[in-house]
C-alpha positions as CSV (number, residue, x, y, z in Angstrom):
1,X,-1.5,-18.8,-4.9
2,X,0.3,-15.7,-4.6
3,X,4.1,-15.8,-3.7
4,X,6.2,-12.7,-2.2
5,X,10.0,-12.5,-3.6
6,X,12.5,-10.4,-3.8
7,X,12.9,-7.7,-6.9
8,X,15.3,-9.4,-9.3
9,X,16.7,-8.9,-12.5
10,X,13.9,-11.3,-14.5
11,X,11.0,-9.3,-12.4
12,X,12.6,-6.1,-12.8
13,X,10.9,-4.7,-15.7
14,X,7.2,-6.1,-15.2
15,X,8.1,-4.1,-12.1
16,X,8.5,-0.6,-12.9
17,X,6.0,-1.5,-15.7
18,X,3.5,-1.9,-13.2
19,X,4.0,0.7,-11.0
20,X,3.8,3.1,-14.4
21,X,0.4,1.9,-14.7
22,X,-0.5,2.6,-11.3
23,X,1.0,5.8,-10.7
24,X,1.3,7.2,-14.2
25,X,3.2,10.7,-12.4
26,X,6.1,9.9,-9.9
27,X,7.7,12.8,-9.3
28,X,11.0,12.9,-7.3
29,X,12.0,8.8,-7.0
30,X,10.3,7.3,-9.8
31,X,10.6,3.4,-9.8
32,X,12.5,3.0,-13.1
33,X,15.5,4.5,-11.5
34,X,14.4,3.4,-7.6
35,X,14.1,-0.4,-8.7
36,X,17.4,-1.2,-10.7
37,X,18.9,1.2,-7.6
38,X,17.9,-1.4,-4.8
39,X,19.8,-4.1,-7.4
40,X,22.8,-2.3,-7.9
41,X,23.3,0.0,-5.2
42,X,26.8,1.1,-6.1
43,X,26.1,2.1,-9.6
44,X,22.9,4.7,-8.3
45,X,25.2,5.6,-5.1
46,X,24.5,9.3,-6.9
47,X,20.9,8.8,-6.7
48,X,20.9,7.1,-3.1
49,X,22.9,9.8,-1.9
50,X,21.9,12.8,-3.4
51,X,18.0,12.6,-4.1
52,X,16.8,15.7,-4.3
53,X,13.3,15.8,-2.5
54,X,12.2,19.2,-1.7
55,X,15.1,20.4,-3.1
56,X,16.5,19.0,0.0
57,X,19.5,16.3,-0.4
58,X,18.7,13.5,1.6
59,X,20.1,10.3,1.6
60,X,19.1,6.9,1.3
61,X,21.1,4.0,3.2
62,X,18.8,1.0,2.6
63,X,16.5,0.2,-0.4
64,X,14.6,-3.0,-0.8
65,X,11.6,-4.1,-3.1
66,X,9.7,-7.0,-3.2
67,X,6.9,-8.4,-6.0
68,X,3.8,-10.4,-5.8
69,X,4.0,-13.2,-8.4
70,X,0.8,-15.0,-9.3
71,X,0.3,-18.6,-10.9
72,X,1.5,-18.0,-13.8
73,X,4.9,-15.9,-12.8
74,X,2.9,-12.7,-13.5
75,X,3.9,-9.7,-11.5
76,X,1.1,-8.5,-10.1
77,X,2.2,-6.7,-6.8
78,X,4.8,-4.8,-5.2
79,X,6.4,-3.2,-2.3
80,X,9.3,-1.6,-0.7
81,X,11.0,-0.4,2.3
82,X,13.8,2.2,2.4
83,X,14.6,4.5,5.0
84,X,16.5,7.6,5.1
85,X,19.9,8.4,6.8
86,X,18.3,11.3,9.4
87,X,15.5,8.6,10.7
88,X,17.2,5.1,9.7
89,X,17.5,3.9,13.8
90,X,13.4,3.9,14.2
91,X,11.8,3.4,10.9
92,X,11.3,2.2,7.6
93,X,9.3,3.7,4.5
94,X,6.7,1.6,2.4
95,X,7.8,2.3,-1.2
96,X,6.3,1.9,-4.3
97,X,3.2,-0.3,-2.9
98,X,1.0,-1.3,-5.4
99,X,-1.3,-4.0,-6.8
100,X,-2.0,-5.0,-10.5
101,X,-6.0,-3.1,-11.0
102,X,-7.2,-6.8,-12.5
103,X,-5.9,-8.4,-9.4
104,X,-7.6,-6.1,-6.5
105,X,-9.8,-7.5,-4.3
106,X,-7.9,-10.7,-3.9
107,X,-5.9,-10.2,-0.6
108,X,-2.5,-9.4,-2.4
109,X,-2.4,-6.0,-1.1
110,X,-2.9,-7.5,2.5
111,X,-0.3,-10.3,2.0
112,X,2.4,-7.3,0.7
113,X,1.5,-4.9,3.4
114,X,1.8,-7.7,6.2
115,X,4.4,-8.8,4.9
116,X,6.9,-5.4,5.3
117,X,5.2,-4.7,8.8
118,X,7.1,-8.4,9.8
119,X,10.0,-6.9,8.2
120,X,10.0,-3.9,9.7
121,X,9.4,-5.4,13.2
122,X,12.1,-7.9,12.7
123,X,14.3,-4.9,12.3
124,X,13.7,-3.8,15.4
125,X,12.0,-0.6,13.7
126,X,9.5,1.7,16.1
127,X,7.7,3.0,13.0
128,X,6.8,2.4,9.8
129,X,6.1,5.1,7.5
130,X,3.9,6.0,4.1
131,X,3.4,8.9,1.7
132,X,0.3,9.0,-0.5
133,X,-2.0,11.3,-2.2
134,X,-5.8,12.0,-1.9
135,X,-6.1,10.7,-5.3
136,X,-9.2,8.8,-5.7
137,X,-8.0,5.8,-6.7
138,X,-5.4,5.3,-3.8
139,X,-8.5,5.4,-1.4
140,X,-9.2,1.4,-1.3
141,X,-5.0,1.9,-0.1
142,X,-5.9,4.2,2.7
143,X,-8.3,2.0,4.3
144,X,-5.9,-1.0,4.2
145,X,-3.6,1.7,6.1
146,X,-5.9,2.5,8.4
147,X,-7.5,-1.2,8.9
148,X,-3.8,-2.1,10.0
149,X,-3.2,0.7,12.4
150,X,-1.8,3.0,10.3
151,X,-2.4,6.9,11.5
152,X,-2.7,10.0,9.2
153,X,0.2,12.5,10.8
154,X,0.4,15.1,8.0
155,X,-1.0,16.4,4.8
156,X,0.4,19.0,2.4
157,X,0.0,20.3,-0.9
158,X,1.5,18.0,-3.9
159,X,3.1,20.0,-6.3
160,X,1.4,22.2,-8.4
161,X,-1.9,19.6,-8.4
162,X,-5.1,19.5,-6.6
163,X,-3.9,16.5,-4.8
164,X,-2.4,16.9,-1.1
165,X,0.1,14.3,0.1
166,X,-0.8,12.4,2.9
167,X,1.8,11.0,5.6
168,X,0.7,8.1,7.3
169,X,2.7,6.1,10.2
170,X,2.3,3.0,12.1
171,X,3.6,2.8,15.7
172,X,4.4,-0.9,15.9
173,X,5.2,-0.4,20.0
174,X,1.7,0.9,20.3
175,X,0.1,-1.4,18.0
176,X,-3.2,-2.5,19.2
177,X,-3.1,-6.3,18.7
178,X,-6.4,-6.1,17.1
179,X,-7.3,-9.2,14.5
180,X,-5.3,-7.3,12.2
181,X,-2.6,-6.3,14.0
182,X,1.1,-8.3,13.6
183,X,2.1,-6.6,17.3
């Protein structure tokens, strides 16, 4: 049985560990300084206020991760939401979504995703958001996106790859109420 919980200091490194598996190049927020920045806000208030993403300074008002934990206390999921201060009225931002590769296939992915869609609705949020890339192995991601209503709203290059980053957004006023659907 799979259990959703807040990121903690004990989950913290099996955490970033994870993610560094999954997505070996981060780029601009990478999760070893994202993570412990969620659990001690004030000592990354540089970091929350200052990231430089396309050499633009945004800033970052809420941060929040979550972990899948499996029988055995194993970390094999997680999930965030953050939003930024210019959009932080109407929506939240998936961060940092990602399931252990030895535990795919077994719903956990559903159980995170669902689970920051109630978050986000409970916030009174119209939108949540997503980045990804077109690398192949976030494809099995994508359809979980779409499958749950998510629309693709933008793609541009990423970096100096071959990959293109892909913005995707759910509408949760326009949800469908489909089987999938939380609306």
């Amino acid at each position: 049985m799979i259990k959703i919980e807040a990121l903690t200091q004990r989950t913290l490194k099996e955490a970033v560990d994870l993610v560094n598996i999954v997505f070996p190049d981060q780029g601009e927020e990478p999760a070893n300084i994202g993570f412990p920045a969620s659990l001690n806000p004030e000592k990354y208030k540089d970091f929350l206020s200052k990231t430089q993403i396309l050499l633009s300074k945004i800033q970052i008002p809420e941060l929040r991760y979550w972990v899948a934990i499996d029988d055995s206390g194993r970390v094999v999921g997680t999930i965030g939401l953050y939003c930024y201060e210019k959009d932080k009225e109407e929506a939240y931002w998936l961060g940092w979504f990602c399931v252990d590769p030895a535990t795919r296939k077994q719903g956990v992915g559903t159980r995170l995703l669902r689970f920051c869609i109630e978050k986000t609705k409970k916030q009174g949020k119209k939108f949540l958001r997503l980045w990804t890339t077109t690398d192949p192995n976030e494809l099995d991601a994508h359809r979980l996106y779409e499958k749950y209503g998510f629309k693709l709203v933008r793609e541009e290059q990423f970096g100096d790859t071959a990959l293109k980053k892909l913005y995707y957004e759910l509408k949760l006023e326009e949800c469908s109420g489909g089987k999938e659907c939380l609306c």
